[in-house]
LOMAR-312676 format. One record per residue (C-alpha): residue number from 1; x negated, y, z negated. Coordinates in Angstrom, 2 decimals. Layout:
ATOM   seq         x         y         z
ATOM   NUM         X         Y         Z
...
end
This chain:
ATOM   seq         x         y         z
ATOM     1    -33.55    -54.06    -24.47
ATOM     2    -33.29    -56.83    -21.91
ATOM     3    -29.89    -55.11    -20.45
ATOM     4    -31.35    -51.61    -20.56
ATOM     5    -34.64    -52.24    -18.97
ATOM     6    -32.10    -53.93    -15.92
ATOM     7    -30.25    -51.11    -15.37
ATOM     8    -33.51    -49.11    -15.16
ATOM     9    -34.52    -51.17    -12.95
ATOM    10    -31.34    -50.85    -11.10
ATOM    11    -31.30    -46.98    -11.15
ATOM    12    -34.70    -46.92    -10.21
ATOM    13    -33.75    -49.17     -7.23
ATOM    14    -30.68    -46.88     -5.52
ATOM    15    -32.78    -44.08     -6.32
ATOM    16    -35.62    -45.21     -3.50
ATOM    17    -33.05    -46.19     -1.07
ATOM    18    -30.92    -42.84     -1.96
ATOM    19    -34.03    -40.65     -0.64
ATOM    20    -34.94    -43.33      1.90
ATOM    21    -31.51    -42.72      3.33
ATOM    22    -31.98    -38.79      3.10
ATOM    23    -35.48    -39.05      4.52
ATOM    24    -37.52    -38.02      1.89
ATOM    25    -40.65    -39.96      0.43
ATOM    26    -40.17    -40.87     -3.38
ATOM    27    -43.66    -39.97     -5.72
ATOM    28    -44.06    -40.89     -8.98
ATOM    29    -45.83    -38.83    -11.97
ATOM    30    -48.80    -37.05    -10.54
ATOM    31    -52.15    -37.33    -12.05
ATOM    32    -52.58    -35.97    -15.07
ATOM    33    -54.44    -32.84    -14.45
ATOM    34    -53.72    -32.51    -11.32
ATOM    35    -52.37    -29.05     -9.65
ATOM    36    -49.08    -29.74     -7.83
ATOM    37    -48.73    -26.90     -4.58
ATOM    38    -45.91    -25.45     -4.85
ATOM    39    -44.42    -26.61     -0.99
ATOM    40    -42.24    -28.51     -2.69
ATOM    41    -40.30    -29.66     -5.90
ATOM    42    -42.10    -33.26     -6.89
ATOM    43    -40.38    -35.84     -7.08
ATOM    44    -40.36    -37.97    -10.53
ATOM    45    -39.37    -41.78    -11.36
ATOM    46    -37.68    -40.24    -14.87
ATOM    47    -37.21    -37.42    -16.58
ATOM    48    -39.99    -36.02    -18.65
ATOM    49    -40.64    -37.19    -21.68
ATOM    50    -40.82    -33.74    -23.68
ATOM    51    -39.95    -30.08    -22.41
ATOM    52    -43.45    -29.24    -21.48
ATOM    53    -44.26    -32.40    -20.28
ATOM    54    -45.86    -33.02    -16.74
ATOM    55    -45.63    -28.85    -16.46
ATOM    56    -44.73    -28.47    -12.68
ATOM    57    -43.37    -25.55    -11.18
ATOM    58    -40.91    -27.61     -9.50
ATOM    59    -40.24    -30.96    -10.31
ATOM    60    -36.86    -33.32     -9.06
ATOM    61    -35.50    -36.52    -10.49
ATOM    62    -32.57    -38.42    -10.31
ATOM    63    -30.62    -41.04    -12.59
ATOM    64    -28.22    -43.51    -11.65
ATOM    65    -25.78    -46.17    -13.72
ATOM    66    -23.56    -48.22    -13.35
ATOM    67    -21.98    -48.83    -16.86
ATOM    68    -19.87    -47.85    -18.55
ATOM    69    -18.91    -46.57    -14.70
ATOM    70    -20.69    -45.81    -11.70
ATOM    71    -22.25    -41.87    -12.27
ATOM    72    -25.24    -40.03    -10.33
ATOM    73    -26.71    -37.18    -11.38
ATOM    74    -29.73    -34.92     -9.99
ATOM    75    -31.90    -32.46    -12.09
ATOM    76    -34.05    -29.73    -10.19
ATOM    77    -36.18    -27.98    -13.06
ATOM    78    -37.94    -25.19    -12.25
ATOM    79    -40.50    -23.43    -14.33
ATOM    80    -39.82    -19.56    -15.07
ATOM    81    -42.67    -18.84    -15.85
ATOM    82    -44.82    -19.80    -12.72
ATOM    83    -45.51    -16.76    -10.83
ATOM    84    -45.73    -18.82     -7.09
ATOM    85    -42.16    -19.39     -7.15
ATOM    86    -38.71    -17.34     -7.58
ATOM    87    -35.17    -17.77     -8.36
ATOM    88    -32.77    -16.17     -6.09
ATOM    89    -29.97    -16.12     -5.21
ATOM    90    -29.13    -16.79     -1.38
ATOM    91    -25.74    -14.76      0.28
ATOM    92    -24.29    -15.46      3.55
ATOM    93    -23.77    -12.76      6.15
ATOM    94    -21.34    -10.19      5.91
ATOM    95    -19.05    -10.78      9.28
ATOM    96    -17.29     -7.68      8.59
ATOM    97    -19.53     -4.67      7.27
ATOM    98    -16.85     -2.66      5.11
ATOM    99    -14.05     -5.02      5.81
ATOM   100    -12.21     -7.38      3.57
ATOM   101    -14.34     -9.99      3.60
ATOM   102    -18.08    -10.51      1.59
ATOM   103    -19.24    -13.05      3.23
ATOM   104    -19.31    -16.08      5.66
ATOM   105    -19.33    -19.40      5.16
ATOM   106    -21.91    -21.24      5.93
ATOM   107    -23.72    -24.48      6.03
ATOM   108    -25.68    -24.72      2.95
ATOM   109    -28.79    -26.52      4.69
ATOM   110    -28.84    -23.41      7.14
ATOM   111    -28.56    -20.89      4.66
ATOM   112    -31.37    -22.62      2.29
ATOM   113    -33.21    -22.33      5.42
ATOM   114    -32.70    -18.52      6.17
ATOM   115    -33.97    -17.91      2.57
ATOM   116    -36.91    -20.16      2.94
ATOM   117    -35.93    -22.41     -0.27
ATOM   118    -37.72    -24.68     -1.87
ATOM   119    -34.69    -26.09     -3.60
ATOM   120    -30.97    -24.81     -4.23
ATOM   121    -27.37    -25.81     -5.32
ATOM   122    -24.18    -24.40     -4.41
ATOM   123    -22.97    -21.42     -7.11
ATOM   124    -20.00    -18.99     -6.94
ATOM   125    -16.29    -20.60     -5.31
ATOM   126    -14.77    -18.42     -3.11
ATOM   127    -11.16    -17.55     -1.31
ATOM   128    -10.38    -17.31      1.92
ATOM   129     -8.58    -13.78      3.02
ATOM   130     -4.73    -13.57      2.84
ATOM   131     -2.71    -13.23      6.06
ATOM   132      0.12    -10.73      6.66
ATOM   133      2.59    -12.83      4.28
ATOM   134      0.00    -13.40      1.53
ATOM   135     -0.93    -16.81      2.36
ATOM   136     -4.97    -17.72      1.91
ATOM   137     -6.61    -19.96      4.49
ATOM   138     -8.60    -22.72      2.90
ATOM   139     -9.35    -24.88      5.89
ATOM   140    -12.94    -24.51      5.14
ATOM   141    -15.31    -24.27      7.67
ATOM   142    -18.26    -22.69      8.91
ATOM   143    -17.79    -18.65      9.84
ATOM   144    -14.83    -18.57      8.30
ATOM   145    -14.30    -14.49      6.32
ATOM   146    -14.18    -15.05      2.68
ATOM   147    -13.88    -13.36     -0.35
ATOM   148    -16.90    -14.76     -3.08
ATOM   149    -15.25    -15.30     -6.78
ATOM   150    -17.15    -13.17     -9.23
ATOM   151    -20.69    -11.70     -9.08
ATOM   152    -23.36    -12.20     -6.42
ATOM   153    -26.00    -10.60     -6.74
ATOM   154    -29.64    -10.58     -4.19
ATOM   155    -32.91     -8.78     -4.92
ATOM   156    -30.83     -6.13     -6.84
ATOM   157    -27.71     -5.74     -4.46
ATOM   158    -24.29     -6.20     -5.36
ATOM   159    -22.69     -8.03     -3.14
ATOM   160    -19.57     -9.08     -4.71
ATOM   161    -18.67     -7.77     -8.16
ATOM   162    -16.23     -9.51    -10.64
ATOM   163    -12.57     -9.12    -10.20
ATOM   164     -9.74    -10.61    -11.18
ATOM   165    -10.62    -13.74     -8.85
ATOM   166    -13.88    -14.22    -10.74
ATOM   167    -11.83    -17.10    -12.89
ATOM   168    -14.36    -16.28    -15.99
ATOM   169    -16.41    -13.30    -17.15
ATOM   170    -19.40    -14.70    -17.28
ATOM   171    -22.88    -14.44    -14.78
ATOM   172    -26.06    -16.41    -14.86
ATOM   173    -29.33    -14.54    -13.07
ATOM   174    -32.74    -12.86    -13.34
ATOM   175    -33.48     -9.53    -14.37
ATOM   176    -36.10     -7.16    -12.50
ATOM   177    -38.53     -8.73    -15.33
ATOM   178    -38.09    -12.22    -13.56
ATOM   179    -36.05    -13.28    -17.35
ATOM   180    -32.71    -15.28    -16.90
ATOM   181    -29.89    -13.84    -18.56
ATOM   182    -26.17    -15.24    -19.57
ATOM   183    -23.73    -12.54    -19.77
ATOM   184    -20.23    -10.93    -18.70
ATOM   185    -20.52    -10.71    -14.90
ATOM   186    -18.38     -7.79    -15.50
ATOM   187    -20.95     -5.70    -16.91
ATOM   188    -22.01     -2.78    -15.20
ATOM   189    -25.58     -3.80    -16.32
ATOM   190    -28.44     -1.71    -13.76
ATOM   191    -31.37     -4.86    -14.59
ATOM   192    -29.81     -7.70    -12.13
ATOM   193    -32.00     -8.69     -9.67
ATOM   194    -30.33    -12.27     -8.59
ATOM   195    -27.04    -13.22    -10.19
ATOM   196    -23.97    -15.34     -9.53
ATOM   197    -20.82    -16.36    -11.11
ATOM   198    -20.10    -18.95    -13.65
ATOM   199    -16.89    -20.91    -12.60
ATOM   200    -14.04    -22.18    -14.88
ATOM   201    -15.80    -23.28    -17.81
ATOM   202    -18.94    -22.10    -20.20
ATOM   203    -20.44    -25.12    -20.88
ATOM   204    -23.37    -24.93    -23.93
ATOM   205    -24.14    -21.98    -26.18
ATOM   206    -27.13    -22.26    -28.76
ATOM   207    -27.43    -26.03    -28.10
ATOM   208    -23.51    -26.77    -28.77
ATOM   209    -21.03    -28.31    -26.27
ATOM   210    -18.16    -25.68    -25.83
ATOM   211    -15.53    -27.62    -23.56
ATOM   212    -12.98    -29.95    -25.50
ATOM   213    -13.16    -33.31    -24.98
ATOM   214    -11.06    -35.33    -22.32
ATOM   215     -9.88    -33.86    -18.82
ATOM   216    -10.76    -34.98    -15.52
ATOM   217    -13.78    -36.14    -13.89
ATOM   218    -14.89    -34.51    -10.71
ATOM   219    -18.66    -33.31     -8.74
ATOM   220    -20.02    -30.81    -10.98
ATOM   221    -23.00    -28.23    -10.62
ATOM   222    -24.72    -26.23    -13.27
ATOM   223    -27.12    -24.28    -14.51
ATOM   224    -28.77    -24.23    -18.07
ATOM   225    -31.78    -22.69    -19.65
ATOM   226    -33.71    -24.05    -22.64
ATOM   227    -34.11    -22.10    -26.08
ATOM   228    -37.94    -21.07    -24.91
ATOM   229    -36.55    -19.07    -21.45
ATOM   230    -39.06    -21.19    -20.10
ATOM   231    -37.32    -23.82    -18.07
ATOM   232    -34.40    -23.42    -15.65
ATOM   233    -32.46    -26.85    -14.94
ATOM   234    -30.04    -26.69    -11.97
ATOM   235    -28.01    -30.21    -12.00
ATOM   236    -25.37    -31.63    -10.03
ATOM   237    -22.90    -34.62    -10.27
ATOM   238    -21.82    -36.45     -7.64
ATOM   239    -18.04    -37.75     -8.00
ATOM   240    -14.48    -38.69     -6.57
ATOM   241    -16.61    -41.66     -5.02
ATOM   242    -15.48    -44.64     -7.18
ATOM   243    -18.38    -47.62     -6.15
ATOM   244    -20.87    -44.96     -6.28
ATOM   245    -20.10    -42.29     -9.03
ATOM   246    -17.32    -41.12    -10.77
ATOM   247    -18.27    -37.64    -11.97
ATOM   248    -18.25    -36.03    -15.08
ATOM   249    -15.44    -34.08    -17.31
ATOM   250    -17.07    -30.53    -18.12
ATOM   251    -17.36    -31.56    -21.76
ATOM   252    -19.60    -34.42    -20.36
ATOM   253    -21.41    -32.44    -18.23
ATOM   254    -21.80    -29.79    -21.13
ATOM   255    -23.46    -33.19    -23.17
ATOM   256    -25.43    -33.96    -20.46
ATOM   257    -27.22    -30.24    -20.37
ATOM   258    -28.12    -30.07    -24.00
ATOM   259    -29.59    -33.68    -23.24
ATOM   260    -31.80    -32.26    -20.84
ATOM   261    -32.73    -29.45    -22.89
ATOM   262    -30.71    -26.47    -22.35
ATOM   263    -29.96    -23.80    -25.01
ATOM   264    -27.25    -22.51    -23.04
ATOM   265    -25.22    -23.75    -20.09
ATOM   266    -22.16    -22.90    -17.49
ATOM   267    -20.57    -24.82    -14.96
ATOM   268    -20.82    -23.40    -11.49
ATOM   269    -18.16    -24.12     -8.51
ATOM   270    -18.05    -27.72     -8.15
ATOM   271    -16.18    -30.61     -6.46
ATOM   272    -16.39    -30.97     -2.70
ATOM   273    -19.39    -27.64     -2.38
ATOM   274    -21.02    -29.32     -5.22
ATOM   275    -24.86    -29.76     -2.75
ATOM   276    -28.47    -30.16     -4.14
ATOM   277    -30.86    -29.42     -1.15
ATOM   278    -34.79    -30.56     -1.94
ATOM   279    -37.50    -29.85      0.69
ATOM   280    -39.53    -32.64      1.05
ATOM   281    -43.15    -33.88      2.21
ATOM   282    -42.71    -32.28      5.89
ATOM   283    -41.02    -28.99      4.06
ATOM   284    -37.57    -29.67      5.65
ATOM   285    -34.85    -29.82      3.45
ATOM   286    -32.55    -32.32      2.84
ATOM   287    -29.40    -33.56      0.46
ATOM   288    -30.16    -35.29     -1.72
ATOM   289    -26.52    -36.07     -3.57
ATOM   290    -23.75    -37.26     -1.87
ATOM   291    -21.44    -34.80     -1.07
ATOM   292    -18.20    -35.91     -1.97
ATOM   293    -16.82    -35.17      1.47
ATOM   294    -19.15    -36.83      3.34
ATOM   295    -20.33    -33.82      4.53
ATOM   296    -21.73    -30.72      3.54
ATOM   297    -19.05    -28.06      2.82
ATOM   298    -19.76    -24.84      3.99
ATOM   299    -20.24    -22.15      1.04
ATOM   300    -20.91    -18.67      0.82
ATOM   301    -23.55    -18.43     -1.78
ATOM   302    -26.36    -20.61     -2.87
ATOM   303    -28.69    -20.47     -5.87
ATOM   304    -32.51    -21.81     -5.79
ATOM   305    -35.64    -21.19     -5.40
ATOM   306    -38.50    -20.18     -2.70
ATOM   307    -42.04    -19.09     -3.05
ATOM   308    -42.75    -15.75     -4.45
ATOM   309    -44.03    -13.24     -2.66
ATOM   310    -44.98    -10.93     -5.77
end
């Protein structure tokens, strides 16, 4: 007890100087009772207690360790069934109208911004186009042309469909009913309102870790729902940082969402795009992980969550 109650202390510690660093003002458990606005996810000391504990629309928390080896992880849950928020997803510009490419890259904290996010993690990887001889460019940066892996999906238009680059047939998004769905992204299905693209592994179904055990550990994003439909969790890993955290292998990140809750589970693009942007007190957002560049990398597609306007 002695040694756990330490490293929750410790956790608890990096944690206030984590969003002291990014800017943002740490709050504990609100009142019970108490109506949260929704300007902003709140910001918890732990995780709830229960599933339908502390009932915010929009809550954030993060956990740190240090044993077995260093790991940080950061949970946005989000409540489905408030109607003052949304899930959507949020697409760069096309640069080329009916050209090759979908989509832009861009820096994540600029395109939460143009969507007017609350919250939001990267989602779908992406490609950049091939040259005369074949040959992709992948010196990521900002307005670079690029083709997005799999389905993306905004208020009902199809961006980018799923192709052969999609990596896995398999979509997470919101119907025109506001309900999440799991299914092939390469469904012609005429209900999608947001959707984007699962990426290299499917991670729970029905409460059960799918991915074998073992592999490598690297920054992971995901997205999970619980068995109720009620509660969304977005999470993200931070990793290839050794002193600070290691990452997860997608079987550990698979153990980690049926932890939290989630019925089922996939693994969206990770390792250097893996981003969690939070807005805080003054509504700016922020990062709150650590990118395991050091910097933000610019991505095509984001998935979060702004105020509804319904």
């Amino acid at each position: 007890m002695k040694n756990t109650a330490v490293r929750c202390r410790a956790g608890r510690l990096l944690l206030a100087v984590a969003l002291a660093a990014s800017g943002c003002v740490h709050v504990g458990h609100p009142v019970a009772g108490k109506i949260a606005e929704v300007d902003r996810p709140v910001r918890l000391d732990d995780a709830p207690r229960t599933p339908n504990d502390l009932a915010l629309p929009l809550a954030y928390w993060a956990e740190y360790r240090q044993a077995p080896q260093p790991l940080a992880t950061h949970v946005l849950r989000v409540d489905l069934r408030s109607t003052a928020i949304e899930v959507v997803s949020m697409i760069a510009d096309d640069p080329d109208g009916d050209g090759p490419a979908e989509a832009a890259l861009t820096d994540p904290r600029e395109l939460a911004r143009r969507a007017h996010a609350l919250a939001a993690v990267n989602a779908n990887a992406f490609a950049g186009l091939p040259d005369a001889t074949g040959k992709r460019d992948q010196r990521w940066r900002e307005n670079l042309p690029v083709d997005i892996c799999g389905l993306a999906v905004h208020e009902g238009v199809w961006r980018s469909r799923a192709q052969n680059d999609s990596v896995i047939d398999l979509s997470f998004g919101i119907d025109r009913s506001r309900r999440p769905f799991f299914g092939k992204a390469s469904d012609p299905r005429k209900d999608i309102a947001e959707a984007v693209n699962a990426w290299s592994n499917d991670l729970v179904v029905d409460r059960n870790p799918i991915p074998p055990a073992g592999g490598e550990r690297h920054p992971r994003t995901a997205a999970g729902v619980d068995k109720s439909r009620r509660w969304l969790y977005l999470v993200v890993v931070d990793g290839r940082q050794p002193d600070y955290s290691v990452g997860m292998t997608a079987r550990e990140l698979a153990e980690l969402m049926t932890q939290l809750g989630a019925d089922r589970a996939v693994n969206l693009d990770g390792g250097g795009s893996s981003i969690l942007l939070v807005a805080g007190q003054d509504g700016a957002l922020s990062i709150v992980n650590r990118p395991s560049g050091g910097q933000p990398r610019p991505v095509p597609v984001l998935l979060g969550v702004r105020r509804s306007d319904k």
